[in-house]
C-alpha positions, 0 to 999 in steps of 0.5 A: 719138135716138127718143123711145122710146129716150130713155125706155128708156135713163132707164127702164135708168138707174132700174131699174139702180140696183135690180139694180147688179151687172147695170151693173157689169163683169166683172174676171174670172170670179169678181167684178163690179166696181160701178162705174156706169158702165152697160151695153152700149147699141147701136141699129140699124136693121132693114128689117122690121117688127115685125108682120111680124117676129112673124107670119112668124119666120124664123131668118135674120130673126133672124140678121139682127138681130144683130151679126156677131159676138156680142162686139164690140171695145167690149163685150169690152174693157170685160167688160159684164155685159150689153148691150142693142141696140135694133132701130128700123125703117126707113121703108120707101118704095115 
């Protein structure tokens, strides 16, 4: 685990607290269930960087840094209200 993401996943816990519902989880369409048990959290790692990401958008760029499918087999089983992924660059070598 980056640095960075060890500060983002301790910055998610504290603004969470604020905004509940958001870490809760759906029981069905019409109530969320609080249970603190947080969000969603997946990393990846990309082959691009994000200068290079921002300068030159590109639709399958960004095709490229989603999941294949856009609900996976954990993040629909457990009806999280939302789900973050973090997008690392690999080093690049010549």
């Amino acid at each position: 685990m980056t640095k960075r993401s060890k500060r983002l996943k301790e910055a998610l816990s504290k603004i969470l607290t604020q905004f509940y519902p958001l870490a809760g989880k759906f029981k069905d369409n019409t109530q969320i269930v609080c249970n603190d048990e947080g969000i969603y959290y997946a990393e990846a790692r990309v082959k691009q960087k994000l200068q290079d990401f921002l300068c030159h958008p590109d639709d399958e760029k960004v095709r490229e840094l989603l999941p294949e499918s856009p609900c996976t087999v954990e993040s629909s089983i457990e009806n999280y209200v939302i789900g973050i992924q973090v997008s690392i660059n690999r080093v690049i070598r010549s």
